[in-house]
C-alpha positions as CSV (number, residue, x, y, z in Angstrom):
1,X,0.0,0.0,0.0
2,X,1.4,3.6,-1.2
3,X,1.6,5.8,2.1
4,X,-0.3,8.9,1.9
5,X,2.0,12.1,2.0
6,X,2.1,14.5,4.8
7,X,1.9,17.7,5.0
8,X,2.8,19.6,8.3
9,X,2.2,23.6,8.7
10,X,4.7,25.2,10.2
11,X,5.3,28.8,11.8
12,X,7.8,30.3,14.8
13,X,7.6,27.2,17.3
14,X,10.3,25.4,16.6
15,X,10.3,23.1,19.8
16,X,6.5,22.4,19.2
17,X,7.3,21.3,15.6
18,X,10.6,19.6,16.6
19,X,8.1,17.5,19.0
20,X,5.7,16.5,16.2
21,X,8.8,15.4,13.6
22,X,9.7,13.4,16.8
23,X,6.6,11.8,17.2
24,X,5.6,10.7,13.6
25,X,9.1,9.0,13.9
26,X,7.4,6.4,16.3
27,X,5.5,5.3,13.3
28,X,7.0,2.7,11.1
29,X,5.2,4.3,8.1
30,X,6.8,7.7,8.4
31,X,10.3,6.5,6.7
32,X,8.0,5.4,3.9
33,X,6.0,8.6,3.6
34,X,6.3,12.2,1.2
35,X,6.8,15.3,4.3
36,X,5.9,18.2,2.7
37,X,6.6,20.9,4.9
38,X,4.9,24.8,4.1
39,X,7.0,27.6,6.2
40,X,5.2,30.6,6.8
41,X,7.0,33.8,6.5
42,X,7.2,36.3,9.8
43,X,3.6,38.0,10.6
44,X,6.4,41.2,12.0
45,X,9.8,41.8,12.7
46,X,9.4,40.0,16.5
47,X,8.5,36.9,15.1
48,X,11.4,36.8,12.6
49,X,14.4,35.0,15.4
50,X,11.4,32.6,15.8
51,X,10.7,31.9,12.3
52,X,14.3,31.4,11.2
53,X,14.8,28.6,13.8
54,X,12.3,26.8,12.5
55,X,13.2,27.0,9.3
56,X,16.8,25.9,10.3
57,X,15.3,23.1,11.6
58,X,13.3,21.5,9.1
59,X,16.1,21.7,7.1
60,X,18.0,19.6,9.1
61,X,14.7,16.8,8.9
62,X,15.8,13.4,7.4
63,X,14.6,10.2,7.7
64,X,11.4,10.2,5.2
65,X,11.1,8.7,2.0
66,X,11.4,12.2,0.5
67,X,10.9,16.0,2.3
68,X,10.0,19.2,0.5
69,X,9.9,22.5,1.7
70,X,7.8,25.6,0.7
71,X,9.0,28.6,2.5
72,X,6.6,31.7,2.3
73,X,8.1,34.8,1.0
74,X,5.5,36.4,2.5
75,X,3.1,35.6,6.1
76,X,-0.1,33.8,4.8
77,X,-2.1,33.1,8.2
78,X,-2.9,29.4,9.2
79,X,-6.0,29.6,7.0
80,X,-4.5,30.5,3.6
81,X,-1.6,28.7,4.2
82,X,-3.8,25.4,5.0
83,X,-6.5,26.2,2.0
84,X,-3.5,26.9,-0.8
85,X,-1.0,24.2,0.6
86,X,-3.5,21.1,1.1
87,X,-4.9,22.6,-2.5
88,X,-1.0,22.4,-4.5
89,X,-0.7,19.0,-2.6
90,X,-3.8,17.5,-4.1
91,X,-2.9,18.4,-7.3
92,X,0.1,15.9,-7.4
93,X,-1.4,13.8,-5.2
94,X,-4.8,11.4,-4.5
95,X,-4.6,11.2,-0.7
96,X,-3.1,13.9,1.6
97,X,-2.4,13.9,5.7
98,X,-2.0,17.3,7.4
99,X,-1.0,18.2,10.2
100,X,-0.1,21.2,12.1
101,X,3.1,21.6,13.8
102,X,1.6,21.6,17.4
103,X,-0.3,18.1,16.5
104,X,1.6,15.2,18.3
105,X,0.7,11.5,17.4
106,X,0.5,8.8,18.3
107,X,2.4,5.5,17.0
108,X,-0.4,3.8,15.5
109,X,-1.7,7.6,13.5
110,X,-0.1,7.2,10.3
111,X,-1.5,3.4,10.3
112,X,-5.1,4.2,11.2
113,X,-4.7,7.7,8.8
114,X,-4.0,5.0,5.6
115,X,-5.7,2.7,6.2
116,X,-8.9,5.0,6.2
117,X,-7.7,6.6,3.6
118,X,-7.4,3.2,1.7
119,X,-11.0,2.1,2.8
120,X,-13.1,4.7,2.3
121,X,-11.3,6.3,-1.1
122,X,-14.0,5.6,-3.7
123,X,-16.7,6.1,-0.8
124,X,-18.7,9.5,-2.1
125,X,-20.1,10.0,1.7
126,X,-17.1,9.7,3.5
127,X,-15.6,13.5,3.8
128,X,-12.3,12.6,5.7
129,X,-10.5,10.7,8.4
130,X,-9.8,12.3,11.6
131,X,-7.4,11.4,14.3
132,X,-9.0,13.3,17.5
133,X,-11.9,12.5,19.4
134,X,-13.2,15.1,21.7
135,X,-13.2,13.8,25.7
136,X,-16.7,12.6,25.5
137,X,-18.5,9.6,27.1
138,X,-16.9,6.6,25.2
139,X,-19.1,4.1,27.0
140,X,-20.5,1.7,24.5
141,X,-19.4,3.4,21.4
142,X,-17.4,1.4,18.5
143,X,-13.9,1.5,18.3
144,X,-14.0,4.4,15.4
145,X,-17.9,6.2,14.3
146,X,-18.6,8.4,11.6
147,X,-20.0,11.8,12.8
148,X,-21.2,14.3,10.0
149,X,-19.3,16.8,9.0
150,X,-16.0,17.4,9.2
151,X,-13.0,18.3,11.7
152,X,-9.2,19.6,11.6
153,X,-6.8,18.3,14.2
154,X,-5.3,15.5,12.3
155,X,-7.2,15.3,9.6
156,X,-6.5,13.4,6.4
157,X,-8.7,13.8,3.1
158,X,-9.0,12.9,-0.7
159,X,-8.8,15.5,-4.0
160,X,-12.4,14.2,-4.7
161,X,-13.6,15.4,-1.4
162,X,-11.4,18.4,-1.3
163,X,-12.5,19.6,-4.9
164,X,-16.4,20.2,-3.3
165,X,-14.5,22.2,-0.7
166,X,-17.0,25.5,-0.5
167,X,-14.8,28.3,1.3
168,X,-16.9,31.3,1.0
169,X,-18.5,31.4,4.8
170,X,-21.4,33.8,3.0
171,X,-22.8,31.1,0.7
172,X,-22.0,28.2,3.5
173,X,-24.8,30.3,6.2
174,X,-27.1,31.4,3.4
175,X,-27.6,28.0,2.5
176,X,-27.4,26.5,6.6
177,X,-30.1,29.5,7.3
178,X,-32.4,28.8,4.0
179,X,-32.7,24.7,4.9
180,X,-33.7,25.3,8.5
181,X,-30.2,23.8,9.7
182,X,-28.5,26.1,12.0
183,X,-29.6,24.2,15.0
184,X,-28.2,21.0,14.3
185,X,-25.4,22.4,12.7
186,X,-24.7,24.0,16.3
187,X,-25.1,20.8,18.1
188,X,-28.8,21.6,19.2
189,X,-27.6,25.1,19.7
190,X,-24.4,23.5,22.8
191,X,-21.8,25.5,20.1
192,X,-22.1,28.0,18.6
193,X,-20.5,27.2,14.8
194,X,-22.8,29.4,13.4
195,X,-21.3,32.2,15.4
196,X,-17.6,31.7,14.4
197,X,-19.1,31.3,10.7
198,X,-20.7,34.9,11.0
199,X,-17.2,36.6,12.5
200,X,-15.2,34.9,9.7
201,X,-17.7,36.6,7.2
202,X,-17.1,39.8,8.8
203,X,-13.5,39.4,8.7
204,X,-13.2,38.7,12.9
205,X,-11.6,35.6,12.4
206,X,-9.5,33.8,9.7
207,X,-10.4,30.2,10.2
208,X,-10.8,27.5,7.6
209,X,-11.6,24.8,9.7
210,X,-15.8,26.4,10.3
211,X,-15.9,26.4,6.7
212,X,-14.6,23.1,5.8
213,X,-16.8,22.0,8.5
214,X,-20.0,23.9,7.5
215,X,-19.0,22.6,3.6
216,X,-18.9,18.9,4.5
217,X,-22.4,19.5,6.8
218,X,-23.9,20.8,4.0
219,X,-22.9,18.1,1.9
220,X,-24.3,15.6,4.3
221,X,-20.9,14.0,4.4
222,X,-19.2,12.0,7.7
223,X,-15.8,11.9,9.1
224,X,-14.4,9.0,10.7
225,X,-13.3,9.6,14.4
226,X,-11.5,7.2,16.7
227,X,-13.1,6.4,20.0
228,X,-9.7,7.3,21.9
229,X,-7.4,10.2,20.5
230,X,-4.5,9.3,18.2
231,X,-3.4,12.8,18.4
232,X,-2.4,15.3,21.2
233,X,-2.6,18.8,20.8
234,X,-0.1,20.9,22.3
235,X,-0.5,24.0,21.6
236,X,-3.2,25.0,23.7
237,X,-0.4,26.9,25.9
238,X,-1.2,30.0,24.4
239,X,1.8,29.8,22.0
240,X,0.0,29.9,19.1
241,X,-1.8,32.4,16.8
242,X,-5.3,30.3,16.8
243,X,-5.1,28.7,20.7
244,X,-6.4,29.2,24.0
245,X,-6.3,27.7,27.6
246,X,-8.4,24.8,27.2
247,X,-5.6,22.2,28.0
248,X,-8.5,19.3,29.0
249,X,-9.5,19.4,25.2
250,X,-6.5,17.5,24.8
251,X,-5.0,15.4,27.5
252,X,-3.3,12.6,26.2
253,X,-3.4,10.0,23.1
254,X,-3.9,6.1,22.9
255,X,-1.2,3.9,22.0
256,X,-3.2,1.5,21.1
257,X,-3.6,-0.1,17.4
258,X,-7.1,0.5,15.8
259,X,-8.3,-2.4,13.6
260,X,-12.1,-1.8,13.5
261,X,-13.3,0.4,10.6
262,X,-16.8,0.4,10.2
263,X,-18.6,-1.2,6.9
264,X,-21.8,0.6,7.4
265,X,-21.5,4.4,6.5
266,X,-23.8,6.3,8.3
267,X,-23.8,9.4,11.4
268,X,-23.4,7.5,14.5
269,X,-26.8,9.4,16.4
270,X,-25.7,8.4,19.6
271,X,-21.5,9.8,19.0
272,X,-22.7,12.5,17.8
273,X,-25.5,12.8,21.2
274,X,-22.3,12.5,23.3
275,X,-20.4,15.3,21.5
276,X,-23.8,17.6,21.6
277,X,-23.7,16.8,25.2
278,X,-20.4,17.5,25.7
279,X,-20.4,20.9,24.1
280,X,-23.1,21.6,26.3
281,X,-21.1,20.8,29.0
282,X,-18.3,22.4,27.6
283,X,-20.7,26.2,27.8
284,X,-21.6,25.4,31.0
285,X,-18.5,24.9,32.1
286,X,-17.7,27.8,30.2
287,X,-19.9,30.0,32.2
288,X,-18.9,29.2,35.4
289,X,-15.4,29.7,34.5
290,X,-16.1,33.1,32.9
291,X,-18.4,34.2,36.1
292,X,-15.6,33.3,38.0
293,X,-12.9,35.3,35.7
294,X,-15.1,38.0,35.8
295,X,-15.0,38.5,39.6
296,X,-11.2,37.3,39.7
297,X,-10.8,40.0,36.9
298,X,-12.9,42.2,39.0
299,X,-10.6,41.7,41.9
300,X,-7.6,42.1,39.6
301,X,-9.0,45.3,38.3
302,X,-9.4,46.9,41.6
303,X,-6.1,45.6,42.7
304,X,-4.3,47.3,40.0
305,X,-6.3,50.4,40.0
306,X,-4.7,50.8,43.7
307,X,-1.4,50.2,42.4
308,X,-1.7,52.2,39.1
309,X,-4.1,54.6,40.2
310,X,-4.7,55.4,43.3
311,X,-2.5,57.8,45.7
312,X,-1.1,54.8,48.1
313,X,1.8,56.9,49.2
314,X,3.7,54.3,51.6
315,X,4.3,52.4,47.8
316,X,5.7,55.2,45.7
317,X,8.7,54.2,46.3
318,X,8.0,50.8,44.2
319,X,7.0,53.1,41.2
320,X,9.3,56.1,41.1
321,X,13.1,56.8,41.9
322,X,15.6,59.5,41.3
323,X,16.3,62.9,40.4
324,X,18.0,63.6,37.7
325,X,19.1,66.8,36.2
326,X,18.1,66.2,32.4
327,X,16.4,63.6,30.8
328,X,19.1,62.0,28.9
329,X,20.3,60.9,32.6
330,X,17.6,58.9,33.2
331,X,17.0,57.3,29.6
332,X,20.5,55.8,30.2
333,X,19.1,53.8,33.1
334,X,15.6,52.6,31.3
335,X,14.6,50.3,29.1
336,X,12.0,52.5,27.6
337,X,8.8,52.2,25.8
338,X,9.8,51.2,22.5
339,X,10.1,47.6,22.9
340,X,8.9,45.1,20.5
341,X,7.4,42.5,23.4
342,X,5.4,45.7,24.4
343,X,3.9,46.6,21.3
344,X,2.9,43.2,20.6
345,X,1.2,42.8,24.4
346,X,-0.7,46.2,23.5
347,X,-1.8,44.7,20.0
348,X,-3.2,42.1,21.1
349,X,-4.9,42.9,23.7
350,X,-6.5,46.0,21.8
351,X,-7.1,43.2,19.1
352,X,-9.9,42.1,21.2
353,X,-11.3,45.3,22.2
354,X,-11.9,46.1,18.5
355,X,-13.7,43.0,17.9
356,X,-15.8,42.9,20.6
357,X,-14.1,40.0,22.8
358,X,-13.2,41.9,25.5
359,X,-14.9,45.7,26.2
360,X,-11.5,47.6,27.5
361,X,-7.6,47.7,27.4
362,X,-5.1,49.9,29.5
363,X,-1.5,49.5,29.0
364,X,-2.3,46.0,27.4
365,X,-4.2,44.5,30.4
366,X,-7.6,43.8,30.1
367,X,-10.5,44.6,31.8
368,X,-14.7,43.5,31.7
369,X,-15.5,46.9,32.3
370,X,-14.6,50.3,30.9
371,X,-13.1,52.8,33.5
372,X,-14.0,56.2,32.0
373,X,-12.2,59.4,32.7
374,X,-15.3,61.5,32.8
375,X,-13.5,65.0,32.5
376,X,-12.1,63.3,29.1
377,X,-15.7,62.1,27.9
378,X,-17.2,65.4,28.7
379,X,-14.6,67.3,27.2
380,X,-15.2,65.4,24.1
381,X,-18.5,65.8,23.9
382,X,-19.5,69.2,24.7
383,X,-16.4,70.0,22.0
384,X,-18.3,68.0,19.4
385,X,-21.1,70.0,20.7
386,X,-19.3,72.8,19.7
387,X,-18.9,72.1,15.8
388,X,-22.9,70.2,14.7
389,X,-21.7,66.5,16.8
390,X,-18.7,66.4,14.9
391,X,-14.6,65.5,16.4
392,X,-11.9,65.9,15.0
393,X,-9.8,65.0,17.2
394,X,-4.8,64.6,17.1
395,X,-4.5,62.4,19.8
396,X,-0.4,62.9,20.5
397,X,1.0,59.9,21.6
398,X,-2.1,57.5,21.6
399,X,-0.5,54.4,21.2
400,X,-3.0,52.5,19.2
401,X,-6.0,53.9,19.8
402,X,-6.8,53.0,23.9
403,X,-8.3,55.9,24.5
404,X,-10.5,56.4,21.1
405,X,-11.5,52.3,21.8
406,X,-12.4,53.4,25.4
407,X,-14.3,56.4,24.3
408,X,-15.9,54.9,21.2
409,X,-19.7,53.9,22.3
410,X,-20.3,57.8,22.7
411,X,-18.3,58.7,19.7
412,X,-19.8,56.5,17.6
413,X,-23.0,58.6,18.3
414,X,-21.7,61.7,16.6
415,X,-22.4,62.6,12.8
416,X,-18.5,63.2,12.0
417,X,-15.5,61.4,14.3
418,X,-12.1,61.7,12.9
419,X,-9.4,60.1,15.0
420,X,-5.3,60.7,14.4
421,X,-2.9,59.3,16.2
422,X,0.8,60.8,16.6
423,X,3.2,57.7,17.7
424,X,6.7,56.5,17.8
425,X,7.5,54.9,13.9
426,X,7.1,51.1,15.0
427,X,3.3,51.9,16.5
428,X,2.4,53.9,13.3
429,X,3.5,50.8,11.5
430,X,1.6,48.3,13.6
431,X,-1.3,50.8,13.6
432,X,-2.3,51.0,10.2
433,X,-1.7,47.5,9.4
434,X,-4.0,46.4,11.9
435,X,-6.3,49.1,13.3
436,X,-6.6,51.9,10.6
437,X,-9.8,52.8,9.1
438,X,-12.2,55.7,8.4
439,X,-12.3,57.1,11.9
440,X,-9.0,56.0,13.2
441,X,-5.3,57.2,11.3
442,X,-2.2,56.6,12.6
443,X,0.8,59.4,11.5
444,X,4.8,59.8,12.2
445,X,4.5,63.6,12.8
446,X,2.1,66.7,14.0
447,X,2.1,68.0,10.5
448,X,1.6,64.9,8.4
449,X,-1.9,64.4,10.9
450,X,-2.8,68.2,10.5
451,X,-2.0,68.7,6.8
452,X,-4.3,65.0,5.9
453,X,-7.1,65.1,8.1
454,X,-6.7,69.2,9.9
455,X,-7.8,68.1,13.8
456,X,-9.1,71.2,15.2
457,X,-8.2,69.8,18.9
458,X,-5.5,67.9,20.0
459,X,-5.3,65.3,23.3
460,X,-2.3,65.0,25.1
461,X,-3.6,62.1,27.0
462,X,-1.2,60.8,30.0
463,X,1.6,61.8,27.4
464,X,2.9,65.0,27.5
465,X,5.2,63.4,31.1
466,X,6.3,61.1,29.1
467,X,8.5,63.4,26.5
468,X,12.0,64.3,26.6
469,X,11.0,68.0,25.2
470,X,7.9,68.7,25.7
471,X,8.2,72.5,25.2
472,X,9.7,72.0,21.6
473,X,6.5,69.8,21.2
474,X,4.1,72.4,22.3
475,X,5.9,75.1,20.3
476,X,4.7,72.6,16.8
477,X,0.9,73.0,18.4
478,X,1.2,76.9,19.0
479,X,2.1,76.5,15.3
480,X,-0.5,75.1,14.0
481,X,-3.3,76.8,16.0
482,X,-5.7,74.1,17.3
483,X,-9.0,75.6,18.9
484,X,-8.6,73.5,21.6
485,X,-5.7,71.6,23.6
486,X,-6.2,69.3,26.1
487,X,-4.3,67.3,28.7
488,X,-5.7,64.2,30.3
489,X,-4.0,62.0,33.0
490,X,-1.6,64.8,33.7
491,X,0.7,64.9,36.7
492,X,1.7,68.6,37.5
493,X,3.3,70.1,40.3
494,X,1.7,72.9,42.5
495,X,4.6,74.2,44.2
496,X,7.4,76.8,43.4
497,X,9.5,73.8,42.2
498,X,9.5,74.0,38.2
499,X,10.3,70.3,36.9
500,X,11.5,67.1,39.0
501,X,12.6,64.1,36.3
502,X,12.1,60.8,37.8
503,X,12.3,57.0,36.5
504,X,8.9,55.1,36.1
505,X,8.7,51.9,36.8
506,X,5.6,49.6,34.9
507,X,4.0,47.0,37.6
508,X,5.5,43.6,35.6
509,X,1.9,42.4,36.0
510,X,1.4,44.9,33.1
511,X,4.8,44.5,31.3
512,X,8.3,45.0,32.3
513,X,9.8,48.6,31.7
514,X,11.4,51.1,33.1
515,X,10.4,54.5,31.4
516,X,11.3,58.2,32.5
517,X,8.8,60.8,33.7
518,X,9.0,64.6,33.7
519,X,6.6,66.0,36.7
520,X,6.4,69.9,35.1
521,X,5.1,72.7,36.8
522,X,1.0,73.9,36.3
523,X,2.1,77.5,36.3
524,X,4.9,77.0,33.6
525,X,3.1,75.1,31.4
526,X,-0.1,77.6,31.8
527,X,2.4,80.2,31.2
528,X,3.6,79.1,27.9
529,X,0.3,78.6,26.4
530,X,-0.8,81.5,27.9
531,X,-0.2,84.3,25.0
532,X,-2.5,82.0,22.5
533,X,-4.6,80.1,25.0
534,X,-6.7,80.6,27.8
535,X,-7.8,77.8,30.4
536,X,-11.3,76.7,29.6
537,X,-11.8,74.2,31.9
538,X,-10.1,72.4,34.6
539,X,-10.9,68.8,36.3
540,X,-9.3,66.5,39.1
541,X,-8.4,63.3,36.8
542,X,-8.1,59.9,38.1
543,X,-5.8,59.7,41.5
544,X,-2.4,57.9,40.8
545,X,0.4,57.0,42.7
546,X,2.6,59.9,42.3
547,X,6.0,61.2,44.7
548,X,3.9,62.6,48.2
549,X,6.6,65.5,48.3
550,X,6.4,67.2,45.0
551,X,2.7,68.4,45.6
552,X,1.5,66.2,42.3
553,X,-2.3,66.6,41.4
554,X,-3.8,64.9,38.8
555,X,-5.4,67.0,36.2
556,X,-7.5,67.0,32.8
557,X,-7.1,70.6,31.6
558,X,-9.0,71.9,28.6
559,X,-7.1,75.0,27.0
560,X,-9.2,77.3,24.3
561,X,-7.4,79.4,21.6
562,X,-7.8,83.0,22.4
């Protein structure tokens, strides 16, 4: 009997994928069997180290009948990559094994995987063999069951089957919705596939595996399952671009042979009664868990809100140190905001904010609740007020978009919002590949905001500390003659003393960094602005830990042109 070839996706684990070579080494096929291995390229430069290794690595694979490697020029994403590798495979070949490179096997997977393939390949009905069973109640169930549909951790197939492969999610739900099949199709409504259909239709997720799912349903097509696991996935440690937490989905494999594969070709009712079930268990489970993350988050929230936020002067100490006499002495002894590791904890976690899986995001930890700054909201909205419901608003130093995602229920109530950002390069990078769109721009420089999109207000919101020259950076604004400046979050001092430049350090629950802080002086800064602005409105902001000497108060400070 011809082996079938496999094909293993591969990204920037190398120790995961070095883990699954390893294991389909245990089978006595694999030295018979075609490896085709597809290398995606970096999704950004801090994946790249990552990426290479791997791709060292698989280089270095021998001991299969024959290996080929396709190394992406370019980053693809676990779906295309999937969908245009298994594709290019089947045209070369009748039978095709994939795998991802965080799906371990068993000894006995590549036996079971061709010998399916083998017995079922001129079988019309039969969508695909499938080496994971989900930890349901086994209890009186053959040793492998056909369930309909389809399924994708260690999942082997045929170019006939593959061929009817519908991708587009739109046409897949018209046609679930038009026969009256969403309900089974969810399991009798346990899980929610239809749900994860709709947010890959609009664009909210990427994955393939709903769709060849929902394509084999449709079909009325089954997918042989084994009654225990011959695959173990282990990337559910959150190393992963499409994982989670959920370890107990897959605990272990067998190492047991299978040698029963059924004649009879038909959904096992009560297999796929256990799965239902189990899904149902699964969202019960699933909401005691969350009602319980919610308080622990809760707890969490209020427990960094004291350490962030609140004015706990016996711990200062733990958050500022120093005095230094310019700025560049303190940068020397930081390790700054412009880390990659930080960026990347701030995109995703802003990720979800934009698409509605988690409501609110503050230095890349997130919450189940939105903590407004009031004087910020109001200020926003009695300026749209000002000009027919319309904003258009710089916000300097914005990162990528916090406080426009935390604002955004009331913003999206006005006729006109226009929303630039002003970051460091790498954020303005980050921003527009992942976040830009009609409201929200991202820019390198005041100018380049002002001269596309002419904000009539800019937002210095928990920033302008944060600057080596500030001054030179409000000189640009006096330039360009906003109506209306306004500082949020800012620490000034109300004493005679004029600046005090400290070192910040970030709580490592939120990330690891030191970062320097100028504390300037309320009457200086007034001053400056004074000959073209005119305070407009002044608010206490949100208490922080800040120095206890230094006569700190926390301010959002609304300053109108003249």
């Amino acid at each position: 009997m011809t082996n079938s070839p496999i094909v293993i996706f591969v990204y920037n684990r190398p120790e995961h994928t070095k883990r699954v070579i390893d294991s389909l080494f245990t089978n006595l096929e694999s030295s018979d069997s075609d490896l085709i291995i597809y290398a995606d390229y970096a999704k950004n430069d801090s994946h790249i180290t990552k990426v290479n290794e791997v791709r060292s690595y698989i280089k270095s694979i021998t001991g299969f009948k024959s290996i080929q490697i396709i190394e992406r020029e370019r980053n693809f994403g676990l779906a295309k990559s999937i969908l245009s590798g298994v594709t290019d495979v089947l045209k070369r070949f009748e039978t095709v094994i994939v795998l991802e490179d965080d799906i371990v096997v068993s000894p006995f997977f590549l036996q079971y995987m061709n010998l399916g393939l083998k017995k079922y390949k001129d079988v019309e009905k039969v969508a695909s063999i499938h080496g994971y069973n989900y930890p349901i109640d086994t209890k009186g169930l053959k040793e492998t069951f056909f369930i309909k549909g389809a399924d994708c951790w260690g999942w082997g197939t045929w170019k006939r089957v593959w061929d009817q492969f519908e991708t587009d999610g739109s046409k897949l739900l018209t046609e679930l919705e038009d026969n009256n099949l969403l309900e089974e199709f969810n399991y009798g409504g346990h899980f929610k596939f239809s749900e994860m259909l709709k947010k890959q239709i609009e664009g909210k997720n990427d994955s393939w595996a709903v769709r060849w799912y929902a394509s084999m349903f449709l079909l009325n097509k089954v997918t042989l399952y084994p009654k225990e696991s011959l695959i173990q996935n282990i990337g559910l440690d959150s190393s992963g671009t499409h994982c989670n937490d959920d370890d107990f989905l897959s605990p272990s494999f067998s190492n047991q042979r299978v040698a029963y594969f059924p004649d009879k070709i038909e959904n096992d009712r009560v297999a796929r009664k256990r799965l239902s079930e189990y899904f149902e268990s699964l969202t019960q489970q699933k909401n005691r868990n969350e009602s319980k993350v919610r308080k622990i988050i809760n707890l969490l929230y209020r427990k960094l809100f004291r350490l962030l936020f609140n004015n706990r002067r016996e711990k200062e100490q733990d958050y500022y140190f120093g005095n230094f006499s310019s700025w560049g002495e303190a940068v020397k002894l930081c390790s700054g905001y412009a880390s990659e590791v930080i960026l990347e904890k701030v995109k995703n976690s802003l990720l979800k904010v934009k698409n509605g899986e988690a409501v609110y995001e503050r230095d890349s930890v997130l919450f189940d609740e939105i903590h407004y700054s009031m004087p910020l909201l109001v200020s926003l909205l009695y300026l749209a007020s000002q000009h027919e419901g319309k904003l258009n608003l710089l916000d300097f130093g914005g990162s990528l978009g916090s406080t426009y995602f935390q604002n955004r229920k009331f913003l999206n109530g006005l006729s006109i919002c226009k929303w630039s950002i002003v970051e460091q390069q790498h954020f303005v990078k980050c921003g527009i590949e992942n976040f830009q769109d009609d409201t929200l721009n991202f820019f390198n420089t005041i100018k380049e905001a002002v001269d596309t999109n002419k904000p009539n207000v800019i937002l210095f919101s928990s920033t302008i500390q944060y600057l080596e020259d500030p001054f030179e950076i409000l000189s640009q604004v006096l330039e360009h003659n906003f109506d209306f400046i306004i500082f949020d979050r800012t620490p000034l001092i109300y004493s005679d003393k004029t600046e005090h430049i400290m070192i910040q350090k970030v709580p490592e629950e939120i990330y690891k960094a030191e970062i320097p802080i100028r504390f300037m002086n309320h009457f200086s800064l007034s001053t400056f602005l004074a000959k073209n602005y005119e305070v407009f409105s002044e608010f206490d902001a949100d208490e922080e830990i800040f120095p206890v000497d230094l006569e700190i108060k926390n301010k959002c400070i609304i300053f109108k042109k003249a």
